[in-house]
N, C-alpha and C positions, 0 to 999 in steps of 0.2 A: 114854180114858174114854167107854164108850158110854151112850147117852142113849137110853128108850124113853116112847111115848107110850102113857099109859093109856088117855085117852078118845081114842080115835083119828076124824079127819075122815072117814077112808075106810081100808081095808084096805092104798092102796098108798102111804098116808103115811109116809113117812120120816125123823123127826126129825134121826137122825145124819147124813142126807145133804146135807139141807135144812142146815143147822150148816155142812157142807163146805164146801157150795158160796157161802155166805156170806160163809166166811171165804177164801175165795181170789177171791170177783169184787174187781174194785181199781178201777172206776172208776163213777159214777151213774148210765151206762147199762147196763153187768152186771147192777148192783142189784137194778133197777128190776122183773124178772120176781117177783122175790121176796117183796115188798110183798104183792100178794095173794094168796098161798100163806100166807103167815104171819098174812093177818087171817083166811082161812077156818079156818085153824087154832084159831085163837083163840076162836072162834065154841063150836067144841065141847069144846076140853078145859079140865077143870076142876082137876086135881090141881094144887096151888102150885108145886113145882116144874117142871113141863112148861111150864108157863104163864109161868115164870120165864124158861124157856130160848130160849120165841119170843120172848118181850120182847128176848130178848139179842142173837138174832137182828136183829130188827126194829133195834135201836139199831143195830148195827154198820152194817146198809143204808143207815139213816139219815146215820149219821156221813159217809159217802160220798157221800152227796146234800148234803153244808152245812146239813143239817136237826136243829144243832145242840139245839136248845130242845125238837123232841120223842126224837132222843137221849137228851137228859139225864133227858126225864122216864119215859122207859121204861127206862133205867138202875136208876134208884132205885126203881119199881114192881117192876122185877125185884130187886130186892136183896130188900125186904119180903119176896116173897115166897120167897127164899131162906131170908131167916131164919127164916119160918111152916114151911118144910119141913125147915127143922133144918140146913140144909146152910149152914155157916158160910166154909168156903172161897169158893164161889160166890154168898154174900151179899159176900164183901169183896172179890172181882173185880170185882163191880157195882157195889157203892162205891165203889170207884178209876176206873172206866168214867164213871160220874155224874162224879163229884168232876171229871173231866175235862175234860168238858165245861160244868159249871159255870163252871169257871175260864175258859176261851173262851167264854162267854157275861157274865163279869163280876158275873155271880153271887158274890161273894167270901163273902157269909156261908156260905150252902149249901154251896159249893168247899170251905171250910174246916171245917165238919160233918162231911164225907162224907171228908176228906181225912182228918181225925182219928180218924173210927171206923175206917178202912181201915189206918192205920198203930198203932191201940191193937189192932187182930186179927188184924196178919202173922204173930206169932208161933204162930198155927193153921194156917196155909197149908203144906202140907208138898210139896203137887204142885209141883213144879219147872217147868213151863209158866205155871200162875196165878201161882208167887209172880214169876216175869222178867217177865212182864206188868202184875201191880199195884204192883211196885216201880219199872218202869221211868214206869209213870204219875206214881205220888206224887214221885217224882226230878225228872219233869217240872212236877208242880202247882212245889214247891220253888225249881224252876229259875229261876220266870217272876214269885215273887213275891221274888228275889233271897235267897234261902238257899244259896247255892252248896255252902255245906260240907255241909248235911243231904242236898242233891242231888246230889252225889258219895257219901257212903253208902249211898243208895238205890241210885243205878245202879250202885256195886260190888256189892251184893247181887244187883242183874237178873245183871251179870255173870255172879257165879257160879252163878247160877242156870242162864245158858247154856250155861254152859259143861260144866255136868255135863249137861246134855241134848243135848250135842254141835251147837246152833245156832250153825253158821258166821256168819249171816247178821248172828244178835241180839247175838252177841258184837262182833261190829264194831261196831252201833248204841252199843252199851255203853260202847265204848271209845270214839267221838267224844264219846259224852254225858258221862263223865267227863276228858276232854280237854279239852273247851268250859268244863265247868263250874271245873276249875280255875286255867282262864288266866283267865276274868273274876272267880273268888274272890280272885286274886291283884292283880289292879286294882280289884278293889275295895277292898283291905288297902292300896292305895299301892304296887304290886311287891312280891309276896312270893316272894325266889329257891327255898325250898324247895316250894312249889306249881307252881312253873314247871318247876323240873326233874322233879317226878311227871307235868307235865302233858307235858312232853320223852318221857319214856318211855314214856307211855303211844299219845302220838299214833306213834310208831315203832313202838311193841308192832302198832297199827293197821294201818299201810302193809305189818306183815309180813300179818296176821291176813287183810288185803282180799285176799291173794294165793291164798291157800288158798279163799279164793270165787269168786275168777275174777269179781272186779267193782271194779275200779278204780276210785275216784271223785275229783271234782278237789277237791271240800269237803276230805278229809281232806289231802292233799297244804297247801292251804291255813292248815287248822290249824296244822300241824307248823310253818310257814311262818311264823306270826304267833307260834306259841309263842316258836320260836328270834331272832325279829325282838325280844319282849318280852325278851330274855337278854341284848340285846346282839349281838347274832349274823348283822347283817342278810347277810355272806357267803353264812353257813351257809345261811339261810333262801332265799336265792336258789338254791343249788345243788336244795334241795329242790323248789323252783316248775318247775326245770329237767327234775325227773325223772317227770314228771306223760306220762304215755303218751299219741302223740297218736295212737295210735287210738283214744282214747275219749273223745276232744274232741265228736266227733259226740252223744253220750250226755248232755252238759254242758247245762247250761238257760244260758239268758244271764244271768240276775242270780249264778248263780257263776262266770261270767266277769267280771264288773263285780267281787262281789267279790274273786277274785286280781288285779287288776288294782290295786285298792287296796291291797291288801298288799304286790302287787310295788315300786308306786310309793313307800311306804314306806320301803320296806326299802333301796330304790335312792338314796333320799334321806339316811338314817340312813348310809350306805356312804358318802354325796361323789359319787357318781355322777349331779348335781340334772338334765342334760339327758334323761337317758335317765328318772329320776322322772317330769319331767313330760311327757314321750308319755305314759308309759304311764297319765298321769291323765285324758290328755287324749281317750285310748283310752277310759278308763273312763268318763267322761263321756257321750261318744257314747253308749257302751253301757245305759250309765242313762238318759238323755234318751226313748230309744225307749219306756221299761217304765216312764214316770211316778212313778219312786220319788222323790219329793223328799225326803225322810234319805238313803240312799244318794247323791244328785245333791249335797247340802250337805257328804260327807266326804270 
């Protein structure tokens, strides 16, 4: 989808670039060049949607800087003015972008306005990028206000959304995000076996999926780990902890080492095996004590 600017700042303005390059900086210092590129912009174009698109911009920079509250709120100005310029797609991209940051903001009424207009207008979204992107969001709003099963719809929806666009990457994202969300739909139901064994297949479906990206991660290993742990299965689930590659241990942040440590310790318990449980709590511990989580340091 290319994107042109009408009122342009200067001849060598680039909107589709400036878009690019937004969307692949990944950390607050990347960002940061970007800010005032995108206010001088601002300054002179007037057409609603262009002006939509820097806003879009601008949120995304933002989101990367923790600058949640004016995220949110050039989210939603961008949406307006999507809907002013007729473009209904990219009005409910912006609404699920706001809604999002809403919700991490605690904004619950807003979150849930914006959450509602974006899932009353998917069935407009036909681009296969926007709708894996606003469905993975509202999956997510879902996820966090415990709707597990409406958040399992929505991210089989991102799914196939990726999967017809051939995203290696998002398809994986997809697959933990309905993995996750059906093992805790199922604790939440009191153990429900038929949730657990879609959440079994899916986390496997995963482990094959992360290999065709050449990115190994230790969360999913883990999932799979606690799925088969909630089955009954603490064997099983150890063999899977086992087969975690350790040359990508280095890649591992420490709070998912703390949490495989508690799954292992678990699982090692549930087994009979309570000595080797508790090193490995004892492990976990340490590992928490350093990184101040006290939930983590209490399980």
């Amino acid at each position: 989808m290319r994107w042109s600017i009408h009122n342009r700042v200067d001849e060598d303005f680039d909107l589709d670039a400036l878009v690019e390059r937004t969307r692949l900086a990944s950390s607050p210092e990347a960002c940061e060049p970007y800010l005032p590129q995108i206010a001088k912009a601002l300054e002179s174009v007037t057409v609603p949607g262009d002006r939509a698109r820097l806003l879009i911009c601008r949120a995304r920079v933002r989101s990367f800087q923790a600058r949640g509250l004016e995220a949110c709120e050039d989210a939603a100005a961008a949406m307006t003015l999507f809907e002013v310029a007729g473009d209904t797609e990219l009005a409910i991209d912006a609404a699920s972008l706001a809604a999002a940051h809403a919700s991490l903001l605690g904004n619950v009424s807003l979150a849930s306005e914006l959450a509602t207009k974006s899932i009353l207008g998917l069935d407009s979204v036909i681009d296969d990028r926007l709708r894996m992107e606003i469905t993975n969001r509202l999956g997510i709003f879902c996820y966090y206000y415990l709707d597990y099963d409406r958040a399992v719809e929505l991210f089989e929806d991102s799914l196939a959304a990726a999967e017809r666009i051939s995203d290696g990457e998002r398809v994986c994202r997809e697959l933990y995000n309905i993995a996750d969300a059906l093992l805790l739909a199922s604790q939440h139901a009191g153990t429900d076996a038929a949730r657990l064994e879609r959440a079994e297949a899916t986390a496997r479906r995963l482990l094959f999926e992360q290999a065709a990206v050449m990115n190994p991660r230790l969360g999913n290993y883990r999932l799979l780990a606690e799925v088969l742990c909630e089955l009954g299965r603490p064997e099983d689930a150890l063999e899977v902890l086992e087969q975690f590659p350790r040359t990508a241990e280095a890649t591992a942040a420490e709070n998912q080492y703390a949490e495989l440590a508690w799954v292992e310790a678990r699982c090692l318990r549930l087994a009979g095996r309570v000595d080797q449980a508790l090193a490995a709590a004892r492990r976990d511990v340490r590992i928490v004590e350093a990184s101040n989580d006290e939930h983590d340091l209490m399980l």
